[in-house]
Legacy VTK file of the C-alpha trace (Angstrom):
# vtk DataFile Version 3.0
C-alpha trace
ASCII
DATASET POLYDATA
POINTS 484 float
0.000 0.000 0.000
1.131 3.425 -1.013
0.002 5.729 1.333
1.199 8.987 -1.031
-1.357 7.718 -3.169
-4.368 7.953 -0.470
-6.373 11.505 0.397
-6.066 12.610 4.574
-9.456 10.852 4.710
-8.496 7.297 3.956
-5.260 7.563 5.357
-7.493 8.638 8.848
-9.784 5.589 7.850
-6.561 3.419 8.119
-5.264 4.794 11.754
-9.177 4.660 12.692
-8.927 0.973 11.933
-5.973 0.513 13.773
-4.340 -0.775 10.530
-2.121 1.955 10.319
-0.275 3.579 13.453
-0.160 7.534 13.724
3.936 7.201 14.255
3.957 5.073 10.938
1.844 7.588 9.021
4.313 10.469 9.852
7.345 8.139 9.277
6.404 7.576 5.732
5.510 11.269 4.926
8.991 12.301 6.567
10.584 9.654 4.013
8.879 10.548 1.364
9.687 14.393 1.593
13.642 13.150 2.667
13.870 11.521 -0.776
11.082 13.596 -3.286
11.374 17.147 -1.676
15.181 17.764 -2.840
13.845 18.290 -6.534
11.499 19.964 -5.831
12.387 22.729 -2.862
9.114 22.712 -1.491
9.615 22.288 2.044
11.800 24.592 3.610
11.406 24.086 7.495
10.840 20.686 8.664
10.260 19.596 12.201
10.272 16.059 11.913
11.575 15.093 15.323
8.585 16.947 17.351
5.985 15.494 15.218
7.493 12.271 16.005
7.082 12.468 19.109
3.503 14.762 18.610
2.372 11.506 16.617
2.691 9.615 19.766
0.357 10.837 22.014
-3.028 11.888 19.521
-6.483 10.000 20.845
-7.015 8.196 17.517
-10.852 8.080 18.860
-11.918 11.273 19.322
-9.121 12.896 16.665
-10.772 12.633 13.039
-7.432 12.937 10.996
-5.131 11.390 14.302
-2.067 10.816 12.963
-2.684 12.430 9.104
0.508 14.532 7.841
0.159 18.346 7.125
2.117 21.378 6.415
1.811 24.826 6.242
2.537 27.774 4.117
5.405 29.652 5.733
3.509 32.832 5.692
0.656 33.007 8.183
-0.268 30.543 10.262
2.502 30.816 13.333
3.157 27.581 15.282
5.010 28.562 18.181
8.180 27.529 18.410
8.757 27.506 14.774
10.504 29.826 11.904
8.196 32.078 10.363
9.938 33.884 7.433
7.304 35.370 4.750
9.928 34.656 1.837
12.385 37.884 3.867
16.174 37.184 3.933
16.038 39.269 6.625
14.090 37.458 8.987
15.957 34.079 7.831
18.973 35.539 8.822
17.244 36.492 12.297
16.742 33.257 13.138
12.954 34.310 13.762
10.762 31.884 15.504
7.164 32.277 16.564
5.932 32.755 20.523
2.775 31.267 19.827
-0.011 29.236 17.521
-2.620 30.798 15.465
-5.987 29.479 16.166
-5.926 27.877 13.105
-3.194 25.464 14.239
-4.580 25.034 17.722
-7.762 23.723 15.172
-5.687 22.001 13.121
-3.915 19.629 16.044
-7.590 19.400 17.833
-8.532 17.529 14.653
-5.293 15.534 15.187
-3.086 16.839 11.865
0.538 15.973 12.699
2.684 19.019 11.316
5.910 18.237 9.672
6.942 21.702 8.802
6.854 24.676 6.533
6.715 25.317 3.411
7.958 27.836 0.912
6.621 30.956 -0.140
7.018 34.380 -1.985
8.729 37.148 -0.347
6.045 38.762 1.557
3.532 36.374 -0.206
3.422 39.097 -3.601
4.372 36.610 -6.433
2.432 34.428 -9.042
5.288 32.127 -8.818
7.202 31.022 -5.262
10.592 31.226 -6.504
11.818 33.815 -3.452
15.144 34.940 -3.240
15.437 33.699 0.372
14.857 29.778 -0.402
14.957 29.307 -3.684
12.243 27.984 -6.784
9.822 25.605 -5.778
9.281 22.873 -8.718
6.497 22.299 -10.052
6.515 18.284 -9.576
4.725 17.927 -13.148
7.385 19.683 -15.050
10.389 20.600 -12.934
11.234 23.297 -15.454
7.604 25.003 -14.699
6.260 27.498 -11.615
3.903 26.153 -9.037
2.507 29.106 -9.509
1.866 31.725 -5.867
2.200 32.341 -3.036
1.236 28.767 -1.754
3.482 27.037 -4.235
5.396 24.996 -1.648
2.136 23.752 -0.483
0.955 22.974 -3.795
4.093 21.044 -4.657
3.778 18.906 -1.901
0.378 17.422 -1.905
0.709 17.268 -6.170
3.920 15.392 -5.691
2.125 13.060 -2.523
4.575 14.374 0.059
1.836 14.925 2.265
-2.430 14.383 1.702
-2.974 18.039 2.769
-1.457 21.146 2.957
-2.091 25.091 4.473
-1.744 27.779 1.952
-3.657 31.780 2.156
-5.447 33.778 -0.718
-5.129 36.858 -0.877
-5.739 37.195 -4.929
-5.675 33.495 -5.981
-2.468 32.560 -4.078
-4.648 29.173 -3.313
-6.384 29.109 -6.438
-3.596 29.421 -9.155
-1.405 27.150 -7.769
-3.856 24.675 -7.099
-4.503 25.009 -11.220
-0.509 24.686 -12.180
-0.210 21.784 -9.453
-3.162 19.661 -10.227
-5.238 20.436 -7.069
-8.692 21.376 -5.367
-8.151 25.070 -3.729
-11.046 26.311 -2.244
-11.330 29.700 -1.062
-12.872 30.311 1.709
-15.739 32.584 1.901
-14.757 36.078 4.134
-14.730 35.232 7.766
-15.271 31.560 7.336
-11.769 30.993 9.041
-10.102 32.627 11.751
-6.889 34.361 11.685
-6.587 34.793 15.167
-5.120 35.592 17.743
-2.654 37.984 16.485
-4.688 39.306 13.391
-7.989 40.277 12.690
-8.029 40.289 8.535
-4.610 40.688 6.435
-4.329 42.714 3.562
-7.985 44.730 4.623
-9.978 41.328 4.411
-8.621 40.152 0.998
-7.211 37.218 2.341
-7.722 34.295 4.307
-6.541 30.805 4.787
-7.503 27.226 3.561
-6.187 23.922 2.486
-5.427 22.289 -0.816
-6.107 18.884 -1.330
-6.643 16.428 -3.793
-9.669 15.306 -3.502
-12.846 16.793 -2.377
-13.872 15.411 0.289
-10.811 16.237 2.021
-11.484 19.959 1.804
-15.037 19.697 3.009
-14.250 17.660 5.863
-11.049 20.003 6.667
-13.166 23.190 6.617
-15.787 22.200 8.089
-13.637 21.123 11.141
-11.865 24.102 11.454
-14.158 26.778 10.113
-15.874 29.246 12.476
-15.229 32.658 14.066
-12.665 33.358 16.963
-13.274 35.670 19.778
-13.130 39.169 18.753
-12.916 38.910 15.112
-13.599 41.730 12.764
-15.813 39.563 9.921
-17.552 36.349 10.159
-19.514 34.590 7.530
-23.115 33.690 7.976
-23.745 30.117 8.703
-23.913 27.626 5.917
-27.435 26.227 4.672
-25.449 22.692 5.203
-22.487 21.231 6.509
-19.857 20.718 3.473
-20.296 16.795 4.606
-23.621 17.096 3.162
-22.742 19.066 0.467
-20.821 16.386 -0.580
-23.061 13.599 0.132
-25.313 15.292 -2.653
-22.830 15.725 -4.768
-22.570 12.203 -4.953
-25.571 10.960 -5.470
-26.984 10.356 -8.907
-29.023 13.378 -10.200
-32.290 12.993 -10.307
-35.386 15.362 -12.429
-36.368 16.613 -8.777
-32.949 18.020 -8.290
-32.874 21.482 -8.616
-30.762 22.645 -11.771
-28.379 25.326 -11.421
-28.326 28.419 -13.136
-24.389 28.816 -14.210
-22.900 31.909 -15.710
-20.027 31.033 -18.413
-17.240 32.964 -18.931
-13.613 32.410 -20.925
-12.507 35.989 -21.343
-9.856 37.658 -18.812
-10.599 40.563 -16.432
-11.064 44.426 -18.499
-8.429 44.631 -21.116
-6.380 40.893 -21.002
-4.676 38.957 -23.595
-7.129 36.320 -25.423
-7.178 33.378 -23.125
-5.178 29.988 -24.163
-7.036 27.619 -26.680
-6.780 25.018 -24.434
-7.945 26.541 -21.190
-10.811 27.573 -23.601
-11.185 23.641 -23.950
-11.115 23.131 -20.175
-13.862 25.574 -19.662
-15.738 23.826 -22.554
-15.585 20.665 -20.924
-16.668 21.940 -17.170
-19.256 23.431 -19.543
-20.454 20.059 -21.193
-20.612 18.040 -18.516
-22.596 20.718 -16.362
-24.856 20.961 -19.131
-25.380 16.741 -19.289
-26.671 16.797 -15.622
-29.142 19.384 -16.717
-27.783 22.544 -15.256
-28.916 25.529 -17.212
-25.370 27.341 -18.660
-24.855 30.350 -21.045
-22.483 33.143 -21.582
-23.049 35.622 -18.461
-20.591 37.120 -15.756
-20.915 40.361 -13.906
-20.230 43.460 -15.619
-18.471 44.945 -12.998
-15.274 42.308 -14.087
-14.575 44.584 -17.032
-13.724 47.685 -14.662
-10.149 48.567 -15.755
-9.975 50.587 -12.584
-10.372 48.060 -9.962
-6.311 46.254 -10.090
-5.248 49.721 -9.043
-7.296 49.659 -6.434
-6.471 46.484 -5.175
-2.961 47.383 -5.549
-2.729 50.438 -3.243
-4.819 48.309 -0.215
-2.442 45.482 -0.650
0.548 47.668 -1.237
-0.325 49.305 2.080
-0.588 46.136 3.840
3.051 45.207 2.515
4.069 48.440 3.991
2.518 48.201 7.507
3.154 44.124 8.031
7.196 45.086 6.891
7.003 47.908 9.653
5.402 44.715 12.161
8.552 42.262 11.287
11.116 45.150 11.848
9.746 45.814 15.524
9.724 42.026 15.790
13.210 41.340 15.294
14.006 44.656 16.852
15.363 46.635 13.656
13.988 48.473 10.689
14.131 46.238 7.735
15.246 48.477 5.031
14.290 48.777 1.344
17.078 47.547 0.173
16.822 44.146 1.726
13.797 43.480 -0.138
13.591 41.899 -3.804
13.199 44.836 -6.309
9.730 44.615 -6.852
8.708 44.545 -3.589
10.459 47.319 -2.740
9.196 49.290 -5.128
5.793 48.724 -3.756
6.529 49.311 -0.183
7.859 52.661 -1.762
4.698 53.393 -3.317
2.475 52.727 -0.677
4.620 55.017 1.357
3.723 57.491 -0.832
0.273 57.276 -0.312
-2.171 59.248 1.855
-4.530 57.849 4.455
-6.998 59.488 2.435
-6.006 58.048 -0.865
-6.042 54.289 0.875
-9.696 54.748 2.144
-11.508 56.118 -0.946
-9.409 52.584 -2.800
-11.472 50.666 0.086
-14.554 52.400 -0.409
-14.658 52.353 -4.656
-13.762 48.214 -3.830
-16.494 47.917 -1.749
-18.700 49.715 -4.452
-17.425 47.530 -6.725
-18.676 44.153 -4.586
-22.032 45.564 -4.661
-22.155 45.587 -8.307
-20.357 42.104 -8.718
-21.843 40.379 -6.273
-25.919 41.562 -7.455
-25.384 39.094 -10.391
-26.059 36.456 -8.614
-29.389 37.601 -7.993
-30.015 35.743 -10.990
-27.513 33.006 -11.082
-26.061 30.730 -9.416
-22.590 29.429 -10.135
-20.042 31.586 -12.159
-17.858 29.338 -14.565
-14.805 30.589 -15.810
-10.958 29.878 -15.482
-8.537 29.650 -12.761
-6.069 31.557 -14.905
-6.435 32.112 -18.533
-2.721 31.098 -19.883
-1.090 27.716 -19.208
1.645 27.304 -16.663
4.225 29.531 -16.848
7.848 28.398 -16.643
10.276 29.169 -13.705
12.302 32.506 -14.254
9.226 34.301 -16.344
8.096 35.863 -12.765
11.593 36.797 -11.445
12.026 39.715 -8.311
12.826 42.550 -10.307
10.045 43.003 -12.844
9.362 46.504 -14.004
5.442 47.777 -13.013
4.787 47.470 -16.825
6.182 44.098 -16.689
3.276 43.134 -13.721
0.892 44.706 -15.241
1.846 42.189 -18.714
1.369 39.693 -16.329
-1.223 40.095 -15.315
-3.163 40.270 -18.463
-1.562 37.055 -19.424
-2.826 35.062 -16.406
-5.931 36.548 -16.532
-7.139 38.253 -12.884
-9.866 35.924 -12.601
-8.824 35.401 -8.938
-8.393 38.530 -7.268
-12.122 40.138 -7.996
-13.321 37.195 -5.610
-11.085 38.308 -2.585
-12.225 42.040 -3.077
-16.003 40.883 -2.574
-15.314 38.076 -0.370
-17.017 35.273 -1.976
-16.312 31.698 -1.997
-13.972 30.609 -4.822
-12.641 27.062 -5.864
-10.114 25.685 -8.342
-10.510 22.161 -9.918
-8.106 20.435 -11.592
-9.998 19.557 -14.562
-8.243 19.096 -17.530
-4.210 18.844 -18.588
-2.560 20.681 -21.586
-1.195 19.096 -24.507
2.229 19.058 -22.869
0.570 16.965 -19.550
0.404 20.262 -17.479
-2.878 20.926 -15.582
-5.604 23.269 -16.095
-7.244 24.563 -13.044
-11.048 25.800 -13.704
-12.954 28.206 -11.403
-16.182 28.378 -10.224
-17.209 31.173 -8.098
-20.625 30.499 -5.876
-22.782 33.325 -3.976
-21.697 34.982 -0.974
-21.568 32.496 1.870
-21.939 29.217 -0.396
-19.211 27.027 -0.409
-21.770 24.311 0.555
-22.896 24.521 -3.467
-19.162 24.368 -4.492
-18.624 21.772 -2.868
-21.823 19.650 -3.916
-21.023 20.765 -7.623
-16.893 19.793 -7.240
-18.032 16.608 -6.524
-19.921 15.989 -8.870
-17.311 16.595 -11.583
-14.371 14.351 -9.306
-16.540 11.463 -10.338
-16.675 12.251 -13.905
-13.276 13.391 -13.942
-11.691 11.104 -11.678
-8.315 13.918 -11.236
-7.350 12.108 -7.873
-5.518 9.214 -9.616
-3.476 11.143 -11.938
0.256 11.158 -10.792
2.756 13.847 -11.673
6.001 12.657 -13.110
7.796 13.328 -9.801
5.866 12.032 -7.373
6.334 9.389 -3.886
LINES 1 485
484 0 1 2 3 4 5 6 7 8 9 10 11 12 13 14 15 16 17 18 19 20 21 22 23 24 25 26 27 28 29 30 31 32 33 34 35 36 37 38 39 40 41 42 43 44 45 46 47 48 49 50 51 52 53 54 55 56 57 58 59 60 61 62 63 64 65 66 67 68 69 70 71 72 73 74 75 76 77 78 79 80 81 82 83 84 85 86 87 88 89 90 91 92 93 94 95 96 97 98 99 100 101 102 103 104 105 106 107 108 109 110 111 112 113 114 115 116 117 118 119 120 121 122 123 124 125 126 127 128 129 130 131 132 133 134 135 136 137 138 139 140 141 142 143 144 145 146 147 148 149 150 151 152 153 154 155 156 157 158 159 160 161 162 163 164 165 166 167 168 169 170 171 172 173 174 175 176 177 178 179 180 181 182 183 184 185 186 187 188 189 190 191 192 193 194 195 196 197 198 199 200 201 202 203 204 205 206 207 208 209 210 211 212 213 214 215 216 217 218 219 220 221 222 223 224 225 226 227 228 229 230 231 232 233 234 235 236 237 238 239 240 241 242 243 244 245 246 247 248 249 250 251 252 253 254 255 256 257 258 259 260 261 262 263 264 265 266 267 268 269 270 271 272 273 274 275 276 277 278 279 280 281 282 283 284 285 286 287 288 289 290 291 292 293 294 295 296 297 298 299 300 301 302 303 304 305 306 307 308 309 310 311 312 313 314 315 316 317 318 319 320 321 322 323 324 325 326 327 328 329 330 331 332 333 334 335 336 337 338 339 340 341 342 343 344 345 346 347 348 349 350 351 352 353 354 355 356 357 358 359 360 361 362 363 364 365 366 367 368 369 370 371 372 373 374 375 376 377 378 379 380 381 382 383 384 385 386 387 388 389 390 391 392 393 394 395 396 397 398 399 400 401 402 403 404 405 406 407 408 409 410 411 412 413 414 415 416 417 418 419 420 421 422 423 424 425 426 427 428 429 430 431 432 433 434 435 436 437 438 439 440 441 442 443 444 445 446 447 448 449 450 451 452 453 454 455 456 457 458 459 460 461 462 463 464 465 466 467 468 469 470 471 472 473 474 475 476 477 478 479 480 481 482 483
């Protein structure tokens, strides 16, 4: 039995079962990243010996993933005890370790995760790619040559390549979602609020972001969210309940449709944000194909999306609240390691928007937050009349390693960006509920990610509706070429 080739929920079945021990889970995950991860640089702080001896002591019968391997994005998330580096030389070269967990780890070790370490990131978590000058590229474990796409492309590499069933990564613009598409993975995006970021923070980057998992199958994600969703004490947003637990969200999603199902309205879309490049032929394809087999189980499809995606204005926007952000969380590690981290210790690009941000007003940062929040209102009334929003994860295939790099001009980004699309960010500016499924693979054996983008509040109906395309599509036996 190859346990790199089982999801966190049969692996759990197996320790429930008493076929597998917790200890033996982690020892197999710790050998498979000693002998996989050195091609592919995807895990940059392990901590094998303490969850070693962590493993030992989980209650397999209370504990619904005792014993199941995880790691986590090394940006967010603090473990105390552990680095914490955000991608910055200069808190590598600190030595910086956390005083204390996040909520979201005290969650994740109530459900009985074992955590083997960190992984890597993007220098302050502002890259489409997670090749940071601090630790290196990341691989992309289906073509070593290719990015694993950002920020949570360490993450991604190491549940594509089996390393580990489950992984933490944060979206802040589609740093779950792209990679998730360029690895070969389900990335859900939590709705607003739907998980904490507690203690330490309220929201990060003015309630753009928030964390998650990425998976490979499924079921995984629902049961993982719906374990460790919910607000913590004092926080800023939290999301309204959900109609349904995810468990039964899947559940339906797995039962044969029936006429007394109700049929989803679906808005289809292949076009990039405002004024982007002409999308890829063959993410076209991968659209089609979510398309066609949507339309076989009766859902009612047709060319629609919100208006409000064609605003040319609204990157800029999102740029100066997240540039801001950059700005004020820089100013938070310098006081943490007891120094001011200086401009010139960042990669070019990010120092060039720590520099703008600095030369913006209070004033000019709350009218951006107010003409964002305008824009949700318009976005997000579509849905009055639909259900489901269709289009891709990014709209160009996988880009190679070294296209990205740290010292891109602002004309270069902005290049960028209307290659890959901005199909992500819009969703983290109104807060809804985004997911990335692993659909289809280019000509070349790369994946294609596709999107679907649900109401405020409904991850419940991505999660029925991902489902029900895992069965046709069957994505959680394909193997990458480097893989355990």
């Amino acid at each position: 039995m190859n346990l790199a080739h089982l999801d966190a929920t049969a692996q759990a079945d197996l320790i429930r079962r008493g076929e597998l021990s917790p200890v033996e889970s982690v020892e197999a995950a710790i050998d498979r990243i000693d002998h996989i991860d050195p091609a592919l640089n995807a895990v940059i702080h392990p901590r094998f010996d303490r969850a070693l001896a962590e493993a030992r002591s989980l209650e397999v019968e209370t504990q619904p993933f005792a014993g199941v391997p995880i790691l986590l994005k090394d940006f967010g998330c603090p473990q105390a005890g552990e680095p914490h580096h955000a991608g910055l030389r200069a808190l590598r070269d600190h030595g910086f370790r956390e005083e204390r967990d996040c909520w979201l780890v005290e969650r994740f070790r109530a459900a009985g995760f074992v955590i083997l370490g960190r992984t890597n990131a993007p220098e302050l978590a502002c890259a489409a790619t997670t090749e940071p000058l601090a630790y290196g590229q990341t691989h992309n474990p289906w073509s070593l040559d290719h990015s694993t796409g950002g920020s949570s492309g360490g993450s991604a590499a190491a549940v594509a390549a089996g390393l580990v069933p489950v992984a933490h990564g944060g979206d802040g613009g589609g740093s779950i979602r792209m990679p998730s598409s360029c690895c070969g993975l389900v990335g859900l995006k939590p709705a607003r609020g739907r998980l904490t970021l507690g203690p330490a923070d309220g929201v990060h980057w003015g309630g753009l972001s928030t964390d998650g998992v990425m998976t490979r199958s499924v079921r995984d994600t629902a049961a993982i969210i719906d374990w460790v969703s919910g607000p913590g004490c004092g926080d800023p947003y939290a999301a309204h309940a959900l109609p349904r637990t995810l468990g039964d969200a899947l559940v339906a999603g797995s039962e044969t449709p029936t006429k007394d199902r109700p049929k989803l309205r679906i808005g289809v879309r292949h076009e990039a944000f405002g004024l982007g490049d002409a999308t890829h032929p063959e993410v076209v394809a991968a659209v089609g194909l979510a398309e066609s087999m949507l339309a076989e189980l009766g859902h009612q499809l047709r060319p629609a999306s919100p208006a409000a995606l064609d605003e040319d204005e609204i990157p800029a926007l999102q740029g100066i609240v997240v540039a801001t952000w950059v700005a004020a969380a820089l100013d938070a590690w310098g006081e943490r390691i007891g120094r001011e981290i200086l401009l010139d210790e960042l990669e070019p690009l990010n120092a060039l928007t720590v520099q703008s941000a600095r030369n913006h007003t209070a004033v000019d940062y709350t009218r951006a937050v107010g003409r964002l929040h305008a824009f949700s209102r318009r976005a997000v009334s579509w849905w009055e009349a639909f259900d489901l929003l269709l289009l891709p994860t990014i709209t160009d295939l996988t880009p190679r390693l070294g296209e990205m790099h740290a010292d891109l001009t602002p004309e270069q980004v902005s290049g960028l960006r209307k290659r890959l699309g901005w199909l992500t960010p819009p969703w983290n500016i109104t807060g809804q509920p985004a997911i990335s499924l692993p659909l289809a693979s280019s000509e070349k054996g790369l994946p294609i990610g596709i999107q679907l983008v649900a109401a405020p509040d409904r991850e419940d109906l991505l999660i029925e509706v991902a489902r029900t395309l895992e069965q046709s599509a069957d994505w959680a036996r394909k193997r990458p070429p480097v893989h355990a």
